[in-house]
PASE-107614 format. One record per residue (C-alpha): x, y, z; chain; residue number from 1; residue in three letters. Coordinates in Angstrom, 1 decimal. Layout:
N
X|Y|Z|A|NUM|ala
...
// end
This chain:
318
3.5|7.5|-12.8|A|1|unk
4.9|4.6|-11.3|A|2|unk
3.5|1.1|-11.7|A|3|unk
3.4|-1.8|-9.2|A|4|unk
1.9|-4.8|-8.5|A|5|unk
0.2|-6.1|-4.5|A|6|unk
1.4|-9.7|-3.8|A|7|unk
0.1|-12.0|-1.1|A|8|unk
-2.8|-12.4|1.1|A|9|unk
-3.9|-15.3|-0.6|A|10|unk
-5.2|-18.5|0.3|A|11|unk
-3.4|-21.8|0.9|A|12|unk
-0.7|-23.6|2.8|A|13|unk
2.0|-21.8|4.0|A|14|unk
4.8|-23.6|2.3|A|15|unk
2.8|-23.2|-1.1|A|16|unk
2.4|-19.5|-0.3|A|17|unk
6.3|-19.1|0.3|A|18|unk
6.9|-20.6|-3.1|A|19|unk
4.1|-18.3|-5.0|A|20|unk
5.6|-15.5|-2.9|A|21|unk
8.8|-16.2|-4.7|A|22|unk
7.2|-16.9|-8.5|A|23|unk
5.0|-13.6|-8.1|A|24|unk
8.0|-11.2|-7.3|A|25|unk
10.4|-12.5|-9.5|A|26|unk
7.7|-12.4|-12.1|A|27|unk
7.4|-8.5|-11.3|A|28|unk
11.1|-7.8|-11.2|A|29|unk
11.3|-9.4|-14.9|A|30|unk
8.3|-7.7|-15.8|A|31|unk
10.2|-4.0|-14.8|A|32|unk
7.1|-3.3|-12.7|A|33|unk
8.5|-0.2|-10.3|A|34|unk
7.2|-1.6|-6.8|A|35|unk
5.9|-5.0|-5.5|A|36|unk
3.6|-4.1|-1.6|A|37|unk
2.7|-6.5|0.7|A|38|unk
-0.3|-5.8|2.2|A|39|unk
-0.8|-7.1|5.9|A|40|unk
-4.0|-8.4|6.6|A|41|unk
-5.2|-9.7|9.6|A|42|unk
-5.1|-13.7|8.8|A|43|unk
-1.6|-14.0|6.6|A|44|unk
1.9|-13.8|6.1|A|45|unk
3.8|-10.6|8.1|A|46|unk
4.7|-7.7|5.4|A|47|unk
8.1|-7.2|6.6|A|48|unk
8.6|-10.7|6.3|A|49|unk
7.5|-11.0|3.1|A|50|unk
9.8|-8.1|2.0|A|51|unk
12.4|-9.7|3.7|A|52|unk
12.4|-12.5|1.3|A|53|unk
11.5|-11.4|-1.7|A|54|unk
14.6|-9.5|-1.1|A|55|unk
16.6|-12.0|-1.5|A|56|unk
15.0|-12.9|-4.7|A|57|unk
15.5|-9.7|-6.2|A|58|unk
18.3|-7.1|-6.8|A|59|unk
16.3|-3.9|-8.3|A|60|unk
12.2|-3.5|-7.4|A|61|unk
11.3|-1.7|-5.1|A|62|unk
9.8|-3.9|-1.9|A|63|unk
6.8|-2.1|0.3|A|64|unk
4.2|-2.9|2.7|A|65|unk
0.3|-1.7|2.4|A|66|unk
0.5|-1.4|5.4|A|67|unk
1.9|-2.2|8.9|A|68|unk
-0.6|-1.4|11.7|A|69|unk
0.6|0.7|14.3|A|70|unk
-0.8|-0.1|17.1|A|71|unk
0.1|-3.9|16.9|A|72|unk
3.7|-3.1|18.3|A|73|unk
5.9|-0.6|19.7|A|74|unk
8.1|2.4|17.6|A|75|unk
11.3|0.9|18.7|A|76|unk
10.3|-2.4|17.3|A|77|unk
9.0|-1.3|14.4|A|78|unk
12.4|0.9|13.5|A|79|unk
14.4|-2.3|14.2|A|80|unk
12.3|-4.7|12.3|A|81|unk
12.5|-2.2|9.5|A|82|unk
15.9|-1.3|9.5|A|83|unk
16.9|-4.4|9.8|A|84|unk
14.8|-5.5|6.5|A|85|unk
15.4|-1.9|4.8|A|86|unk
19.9|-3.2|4.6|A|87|unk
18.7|-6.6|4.1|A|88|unk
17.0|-5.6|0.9|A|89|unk
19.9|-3.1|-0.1|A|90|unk
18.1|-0.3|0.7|A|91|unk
14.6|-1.1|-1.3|A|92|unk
11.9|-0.8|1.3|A|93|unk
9.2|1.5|1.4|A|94|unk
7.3|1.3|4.5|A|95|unk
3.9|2.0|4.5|A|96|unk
2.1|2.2|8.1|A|97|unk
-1.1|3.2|9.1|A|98|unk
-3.6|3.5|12.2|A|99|unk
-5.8|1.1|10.3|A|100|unk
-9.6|0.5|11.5|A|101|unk
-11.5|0.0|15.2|A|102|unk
-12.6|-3.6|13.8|A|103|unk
-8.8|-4.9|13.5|A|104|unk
-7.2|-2.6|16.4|A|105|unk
-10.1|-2.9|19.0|A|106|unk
-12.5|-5.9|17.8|A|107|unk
-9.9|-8.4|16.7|A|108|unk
-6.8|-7.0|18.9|A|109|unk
-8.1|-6.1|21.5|A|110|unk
-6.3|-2.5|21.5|A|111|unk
-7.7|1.0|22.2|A|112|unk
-8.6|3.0|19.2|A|113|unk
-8.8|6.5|20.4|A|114|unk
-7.6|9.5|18.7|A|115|unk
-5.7|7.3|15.7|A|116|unk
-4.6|10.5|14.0|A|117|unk
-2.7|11.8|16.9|A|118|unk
-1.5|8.4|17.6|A|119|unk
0.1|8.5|14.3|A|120|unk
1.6|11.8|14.7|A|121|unk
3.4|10.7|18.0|A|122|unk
4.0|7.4|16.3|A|123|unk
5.5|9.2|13.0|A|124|unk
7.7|11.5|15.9|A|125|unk
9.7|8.0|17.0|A|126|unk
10.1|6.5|13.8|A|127|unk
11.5|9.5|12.1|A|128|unk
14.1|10.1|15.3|A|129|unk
15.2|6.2|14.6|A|130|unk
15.7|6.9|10.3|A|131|unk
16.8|10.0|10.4|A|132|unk
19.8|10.1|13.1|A|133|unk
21.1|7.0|13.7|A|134|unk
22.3|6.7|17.7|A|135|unk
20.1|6.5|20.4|A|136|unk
16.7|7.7|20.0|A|137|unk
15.0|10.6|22.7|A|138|unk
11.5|11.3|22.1|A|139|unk
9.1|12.9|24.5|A|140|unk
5.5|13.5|23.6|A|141|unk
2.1|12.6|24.6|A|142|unk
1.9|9.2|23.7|A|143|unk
5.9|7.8|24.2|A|144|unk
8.4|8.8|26.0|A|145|unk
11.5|7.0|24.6|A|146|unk
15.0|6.9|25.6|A|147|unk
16.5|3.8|23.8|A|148|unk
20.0|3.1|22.7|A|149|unk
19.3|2.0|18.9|A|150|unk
22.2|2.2|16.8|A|151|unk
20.9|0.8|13.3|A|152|unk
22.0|3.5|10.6|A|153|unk
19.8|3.2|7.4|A|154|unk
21.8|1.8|4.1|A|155|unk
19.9|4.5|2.6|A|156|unk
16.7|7.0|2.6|A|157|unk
13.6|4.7|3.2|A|158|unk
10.6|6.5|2.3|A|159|unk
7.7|6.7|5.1|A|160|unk
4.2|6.4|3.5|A|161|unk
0.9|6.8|5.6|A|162|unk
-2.5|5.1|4.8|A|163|unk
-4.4|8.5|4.8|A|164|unk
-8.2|9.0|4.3|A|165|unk
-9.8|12.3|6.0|A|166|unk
-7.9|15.7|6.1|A|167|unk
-6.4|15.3|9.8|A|168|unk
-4.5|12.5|8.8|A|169|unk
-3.3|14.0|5.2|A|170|unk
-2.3|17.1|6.7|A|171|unk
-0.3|14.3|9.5|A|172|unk
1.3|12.5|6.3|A|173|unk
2.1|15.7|4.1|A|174|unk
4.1|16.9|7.0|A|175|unk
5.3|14.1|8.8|A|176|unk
6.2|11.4|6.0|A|177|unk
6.4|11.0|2.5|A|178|unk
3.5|10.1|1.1|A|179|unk
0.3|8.0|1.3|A|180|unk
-1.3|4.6|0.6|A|181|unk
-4.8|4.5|-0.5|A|182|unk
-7.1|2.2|-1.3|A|183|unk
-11.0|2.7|-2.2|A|184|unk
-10.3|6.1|-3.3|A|185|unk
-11.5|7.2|-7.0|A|186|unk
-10.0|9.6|-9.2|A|187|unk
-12.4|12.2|-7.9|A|188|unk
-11.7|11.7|-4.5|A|189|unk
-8.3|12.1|-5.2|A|190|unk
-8.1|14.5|-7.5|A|191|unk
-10.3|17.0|-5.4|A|192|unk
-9.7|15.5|-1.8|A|193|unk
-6.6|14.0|-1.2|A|194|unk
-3.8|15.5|-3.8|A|195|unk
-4.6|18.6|-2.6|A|196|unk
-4.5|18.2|0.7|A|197|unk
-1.7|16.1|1.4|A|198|unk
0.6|17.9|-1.4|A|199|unk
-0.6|21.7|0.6|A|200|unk
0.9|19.8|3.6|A|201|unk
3.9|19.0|2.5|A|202|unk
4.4|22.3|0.5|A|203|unk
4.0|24.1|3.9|A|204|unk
6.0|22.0|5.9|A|205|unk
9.0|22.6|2.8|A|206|unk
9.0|18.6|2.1|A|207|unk
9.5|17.7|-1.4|A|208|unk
6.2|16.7|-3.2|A|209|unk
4.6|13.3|-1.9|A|210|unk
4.3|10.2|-3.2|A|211|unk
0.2|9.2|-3.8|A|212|unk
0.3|5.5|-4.3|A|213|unk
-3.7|4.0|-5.4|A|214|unk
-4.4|0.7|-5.3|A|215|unk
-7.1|-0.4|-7.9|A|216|unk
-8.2|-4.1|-9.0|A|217|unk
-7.2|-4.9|-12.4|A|218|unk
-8.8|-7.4|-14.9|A|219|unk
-8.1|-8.2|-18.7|A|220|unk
-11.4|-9.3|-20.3|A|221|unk
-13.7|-8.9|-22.6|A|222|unk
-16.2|-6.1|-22.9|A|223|unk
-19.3|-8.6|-22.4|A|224|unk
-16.9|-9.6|-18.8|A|225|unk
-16.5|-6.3|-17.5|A|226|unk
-19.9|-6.6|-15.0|A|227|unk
-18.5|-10.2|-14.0|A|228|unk
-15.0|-8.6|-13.5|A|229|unk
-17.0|-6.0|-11.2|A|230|unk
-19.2|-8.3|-8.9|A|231|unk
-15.8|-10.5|-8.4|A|232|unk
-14.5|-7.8|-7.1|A|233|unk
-17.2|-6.8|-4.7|A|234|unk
-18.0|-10.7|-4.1|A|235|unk
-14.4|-11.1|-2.7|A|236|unk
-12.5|-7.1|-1.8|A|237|unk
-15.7|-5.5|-0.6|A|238|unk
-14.8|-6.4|3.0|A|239|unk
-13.2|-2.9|4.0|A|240|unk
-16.2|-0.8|2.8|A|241|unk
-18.1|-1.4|6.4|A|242|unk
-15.4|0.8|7.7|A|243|unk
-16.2|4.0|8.5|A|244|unk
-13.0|5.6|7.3|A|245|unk
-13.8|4.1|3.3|A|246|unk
-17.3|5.0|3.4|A|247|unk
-15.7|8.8|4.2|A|248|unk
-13.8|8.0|1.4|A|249|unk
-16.1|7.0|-1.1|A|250|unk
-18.6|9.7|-0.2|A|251|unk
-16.0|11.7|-1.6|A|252|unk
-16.0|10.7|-5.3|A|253|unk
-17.6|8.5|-7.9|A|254|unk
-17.4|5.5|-6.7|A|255|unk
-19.6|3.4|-4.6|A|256|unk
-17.9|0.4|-4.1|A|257|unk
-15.0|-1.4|-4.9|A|258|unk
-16.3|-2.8|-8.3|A|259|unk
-16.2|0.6|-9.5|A|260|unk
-12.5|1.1|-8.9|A|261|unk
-12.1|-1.8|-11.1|A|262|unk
-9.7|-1.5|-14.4|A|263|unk
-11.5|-4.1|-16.7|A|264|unk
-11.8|-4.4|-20.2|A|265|unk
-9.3|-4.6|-22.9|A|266|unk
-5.6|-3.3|-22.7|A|267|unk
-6.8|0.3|-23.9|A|268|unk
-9.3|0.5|-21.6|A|269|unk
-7.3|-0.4|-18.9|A|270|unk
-4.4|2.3|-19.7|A|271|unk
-7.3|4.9|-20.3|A|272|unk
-8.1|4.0|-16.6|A|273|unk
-4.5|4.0|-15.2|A|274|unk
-4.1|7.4|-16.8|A|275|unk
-6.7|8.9|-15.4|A|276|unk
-5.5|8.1|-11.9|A|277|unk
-2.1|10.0|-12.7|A|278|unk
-4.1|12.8|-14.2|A|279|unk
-6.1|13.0|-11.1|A|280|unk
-2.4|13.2|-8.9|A|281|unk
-1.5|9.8|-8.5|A|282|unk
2.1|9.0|-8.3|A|283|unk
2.3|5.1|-7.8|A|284|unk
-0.4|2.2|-9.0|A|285|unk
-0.4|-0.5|-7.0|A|286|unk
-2.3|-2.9|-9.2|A|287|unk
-4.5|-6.2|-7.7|A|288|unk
-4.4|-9.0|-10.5|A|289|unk
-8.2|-10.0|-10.4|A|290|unk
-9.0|-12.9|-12.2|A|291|unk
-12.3|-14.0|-13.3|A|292|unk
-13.6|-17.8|-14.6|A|293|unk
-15.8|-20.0|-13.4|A|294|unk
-13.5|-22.9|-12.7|A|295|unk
-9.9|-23.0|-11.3|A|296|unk
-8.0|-23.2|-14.5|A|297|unk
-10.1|-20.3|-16.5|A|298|unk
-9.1|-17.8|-13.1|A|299|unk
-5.2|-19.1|-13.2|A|300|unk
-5.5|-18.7|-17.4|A|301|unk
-7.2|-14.8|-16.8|A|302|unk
-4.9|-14.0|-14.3|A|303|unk
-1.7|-14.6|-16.4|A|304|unk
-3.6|-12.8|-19.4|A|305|unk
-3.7|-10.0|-16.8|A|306|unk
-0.1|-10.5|-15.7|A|307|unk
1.4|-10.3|-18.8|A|308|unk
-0.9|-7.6|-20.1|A|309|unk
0.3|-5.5|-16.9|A|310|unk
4.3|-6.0|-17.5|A|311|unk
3.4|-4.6|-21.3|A|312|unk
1.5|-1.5|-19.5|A|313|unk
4.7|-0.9|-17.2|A|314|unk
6.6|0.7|-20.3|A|315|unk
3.9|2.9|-21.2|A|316|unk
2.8|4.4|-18.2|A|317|unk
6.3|5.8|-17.8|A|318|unk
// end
């Protein structure tokens, strides 16, 4: 199992983002962490953009985003942006996309939301036609009909990942990219729901096995901590659970929240956890550092004990 870390969407001034943008990835190239991802949230930094310069900063980690919404912009665009950053970072990105949820798209975007899953597939149809052939791309089907003359040929492969939840759209990523992108999924829910599904898909369509990256909340503390490490998590990640899609989600395994998907406790505890998300089919962690403290300097002083604790883990989840 691979191990990475997510980096951004955090609060402050953009200038002092761009510089803890810089620290963070660097930290996690040093640290031999496999993959850094961006997530793109509604009120921060662009995830392209972000990979764009940590790119710059790096020469080795993998760089991907958790994820870009589809319906925000067109195909073409989306192919250009990406394989413009995909030969700017040497061939590193891993774009993850999704049809994300009715309360970004329609409440806050003003966009349709109908029929996201087929959306995605049409969406997926475009995308693949601009990484896979380089010249102009020609795609008919009932969502685009594109005839445009891009000529940007991929440095290298750059893996397609799909934020995939319910079986429509795992059967949609299993045969139409390479993977997915969870988050709020348990080992249970993965283990019985999506590994099967997603990996059947693929199998059937003859595409090599996915990837199945999880993204879990990770804090370093003591045993007496672990309940504190557990509200702060639902005190400050618990936003996405009034989406319809996670509740689905969390229907489907152990978990009722996102303070149960938390790795706390001491560095054994924490591996015990991590391997039980590979046993369960997981291929990639994407870990979020969460710090605990009651006062500024006691979160920046847990957050580096979880930092450093995390580049020790990288060896031995190999």
């Amino acid at each position: 199992m691979r191990l990475g870390v997510m980096i951004g969407a955090e609060r402050g001034d953009s200038a002092r983002k761009v510089h803890k943008l810089v620290s963070d990835i660097e930290w996690a190239e040093a640290a031999g962490l496999d993959t850094a991802w961006m997530p793109q949230v509604p009120n921060d930094f662009d995830a392209l953009t972000m990979v764009a310069l940590m790119a710059g900063r790096t020469t080795r980690i993998e760089l991907g985003t958790a994820v870009v919404p589809l319906q925000a912009q067109h195909p073409i665009a989306l192919a250009r942006q990406a394989l413009s950053v995909q030969a700017l970072a040497g061939g590193r990105l891993a774009l993850g996309v999704g049809p994300s949820h009715h309360w970004i798209v329609r409440d806050m975007l003003g966009l349709p939301y109908e029929k996201p899953a087929a959306y995605t597939r049409d969406y997926l149809e475009v995308l693949r036609a601009a990484f896979d052939n380089p010249g102009p791309v020609d795609v008919e089907n009932d969502t685009f009909t594109v005839h445009n003359p891009l000529d940007l040929q991929p440095v290298s492969s750059m893996p397609v990942l799909v934020a995939a939840l319910g079986p429509v759209m795992l059967r949609i990523a299993g045969e139409h990219a390479d993977g997915t992108v969870l988050w709020m999924a348990d080992e249970r829910a993965i283990g019985d729901h999506i590994a099967p599904r997603i990996n059947e898909a693929a199998a059937a369509a003859g595409k090599p096995p996915p990837r199945i990256v999880a993204g879990i909340p990770v804090c370093l503390c003591a045993t007496s901590e672990i309940d504190a490490a557990k509200e702060r998590a639902n005190r400050i990640l618990a936003e996405a659970e009034t989406s319809p899609n996670y509740q689905k989600l969390l229907d489907r395994g152990d978990a009722r929240n996102v303070g149960d998907l938390c790795a706390a406790g001491d560095m054994e505890d924490i591996l015990h956890r991590f391997r039980s998300f590979a046993d369960a089919g997981v291929t990639d962690l994407s870990v979020r550092l969460l710090p605990i403290g009651d006062t500024r300097d006691e979160l920046i002083a847990s957050k580096y004990r979880t930092r450093e604790m995390i580049g020790e883990l990288a060896k031995a989840v190999q």
